[in-house]
PAKEKOL-326598 format. One record per residue: residue in three letters; x negated, y negated, z of N, C-alpha, C, O in turn. Coordinates in steps of 0.05 Angstrom, whole numbers, plus 5000, padded with zeros to 4 digits. Atoms other than C-alpha are relative to their C-alpha. Last residue first. Layout:
BEGIN
alaXYZXYZXYZXYZ/...
***
This chain:
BEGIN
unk502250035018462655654102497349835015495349805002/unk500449815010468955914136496850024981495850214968/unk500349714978471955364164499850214972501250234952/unk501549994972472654694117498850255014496450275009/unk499549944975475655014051498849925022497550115031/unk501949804981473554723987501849975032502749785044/unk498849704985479254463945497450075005496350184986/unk500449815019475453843913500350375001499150564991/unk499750085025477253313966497950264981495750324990/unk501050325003477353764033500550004964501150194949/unk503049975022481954274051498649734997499349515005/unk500750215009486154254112498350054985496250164991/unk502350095012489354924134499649744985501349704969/unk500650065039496354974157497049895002496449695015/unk501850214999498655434218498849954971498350094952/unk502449885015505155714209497749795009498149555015/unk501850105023509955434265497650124986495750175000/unk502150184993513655914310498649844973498249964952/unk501549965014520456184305497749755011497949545023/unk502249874996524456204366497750004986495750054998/unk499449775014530455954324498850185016499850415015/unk497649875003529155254335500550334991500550384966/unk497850105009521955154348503350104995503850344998/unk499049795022517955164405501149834984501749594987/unk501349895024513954614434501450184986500850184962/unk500750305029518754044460498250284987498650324963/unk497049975020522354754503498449764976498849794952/unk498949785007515254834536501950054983501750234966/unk502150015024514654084557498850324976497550294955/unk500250245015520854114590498549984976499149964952/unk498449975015520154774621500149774974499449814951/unk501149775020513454614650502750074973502450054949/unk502550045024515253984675499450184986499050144962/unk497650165026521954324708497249884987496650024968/unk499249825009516954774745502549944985503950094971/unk501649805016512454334770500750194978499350274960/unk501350145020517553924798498850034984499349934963/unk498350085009520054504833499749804980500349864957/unk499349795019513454744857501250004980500350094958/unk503349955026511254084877501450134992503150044976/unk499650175018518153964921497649954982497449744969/unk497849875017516854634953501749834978503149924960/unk500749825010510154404977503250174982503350314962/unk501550065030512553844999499250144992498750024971/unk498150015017518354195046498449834975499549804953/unk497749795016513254645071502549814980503549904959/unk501049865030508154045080502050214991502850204968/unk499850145024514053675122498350094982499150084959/unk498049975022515854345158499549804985500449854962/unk499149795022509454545185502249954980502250034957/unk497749784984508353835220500250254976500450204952/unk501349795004501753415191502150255018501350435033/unk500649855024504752865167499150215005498850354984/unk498250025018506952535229499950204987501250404994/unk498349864982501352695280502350104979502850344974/unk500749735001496952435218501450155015501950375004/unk499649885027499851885217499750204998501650354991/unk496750014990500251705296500650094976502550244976/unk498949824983492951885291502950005002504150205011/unk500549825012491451335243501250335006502450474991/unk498049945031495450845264499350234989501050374978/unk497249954982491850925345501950034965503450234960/unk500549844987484350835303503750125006504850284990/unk499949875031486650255257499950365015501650535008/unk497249935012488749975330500250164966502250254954/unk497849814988482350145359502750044992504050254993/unk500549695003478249975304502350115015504050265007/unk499249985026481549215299498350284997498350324973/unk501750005020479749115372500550124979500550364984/unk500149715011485148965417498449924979498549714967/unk500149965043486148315448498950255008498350345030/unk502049785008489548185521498549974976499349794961/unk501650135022493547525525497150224999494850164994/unk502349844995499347865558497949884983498549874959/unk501449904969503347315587498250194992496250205007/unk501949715005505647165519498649915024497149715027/unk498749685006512046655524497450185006497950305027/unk500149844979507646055543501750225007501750335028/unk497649894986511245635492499150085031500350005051/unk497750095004506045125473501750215017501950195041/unk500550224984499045495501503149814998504049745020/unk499849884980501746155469499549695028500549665050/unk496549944994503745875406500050085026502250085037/unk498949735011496245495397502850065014503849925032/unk497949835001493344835404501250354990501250464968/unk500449784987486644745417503950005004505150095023/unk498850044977487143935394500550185018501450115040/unk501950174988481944145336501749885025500049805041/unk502449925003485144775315498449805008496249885015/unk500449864984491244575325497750025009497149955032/unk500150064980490244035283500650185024500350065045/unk501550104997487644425218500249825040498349845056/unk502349814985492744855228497049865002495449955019/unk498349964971498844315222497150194998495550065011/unk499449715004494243975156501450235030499450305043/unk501049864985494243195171501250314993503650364992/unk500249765016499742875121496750215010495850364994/unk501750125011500042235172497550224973495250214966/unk497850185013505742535200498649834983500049694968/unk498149805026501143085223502349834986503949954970/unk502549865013496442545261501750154969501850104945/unk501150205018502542215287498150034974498249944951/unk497449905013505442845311499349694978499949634955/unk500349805009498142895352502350004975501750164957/unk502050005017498642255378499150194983497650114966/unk499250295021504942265405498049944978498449884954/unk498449935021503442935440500949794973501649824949/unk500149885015498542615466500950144982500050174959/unk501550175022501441995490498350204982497850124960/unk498350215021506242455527498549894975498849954952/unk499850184992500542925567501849894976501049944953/unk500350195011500443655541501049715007503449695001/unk499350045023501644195584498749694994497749535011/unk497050084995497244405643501149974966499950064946/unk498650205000490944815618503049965005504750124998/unk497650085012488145425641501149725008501749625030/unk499550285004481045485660502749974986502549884963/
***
């Protein structure tokens, strides 16, 4: 059942409606307007089911991501990163000289030793 276009006085009446602060989706929606009935650009008025296309993204991702050389070249950008973090946080612990920090015991209020008792 495809409709002709829109008769004059309708359109008149419709722009009236929306001029008359009417919501533009609300009157679509009750005059069965839509972009494809106005222009008539989209000849294909197929639909696709929101699995199939999550389906087709998915696969095209995975095709993507899963080539030998992009894990090889993420895997070599871990390492590397990995391997300046380590330095980094490695150089904040020593101290100047090489030397290492003594470790200092906590006594409690009336010099008794915690550990050891």
């Amino acid at each position: 059942m495809q409709r002709k276009r829109f008769a004059e006085e309708q359109i008149i009446a419709v722009l009236k409606e929306h001029e008359a602060c009417a919501k533009t989706a609300d009157l679509a929606h009750k005059h069965g307007i839509s972009e494809t009935t106005e222009t008539g650009l989209c000849e294909n008025r197929r639909t696709v089911s929101r699995k199939a296309v999550e389906a087709l993204v998915l696969k095209g991702i995975e095709e993507q991501l899963a080539t030998p050389e992009l894990i090889a070249e993420y895997v070599r950008e871990y390492q590397r990163m990995s391997r300046e973090l380590n330095s980094s946080t490695a150089h904040r612990r020593r101290r100047p000289g090489g030397a290492t920090r003594p470790r200092q015991r906590r006594h409690l209020k009336g010099g008794r030793c915690p550990v050891g008792r």
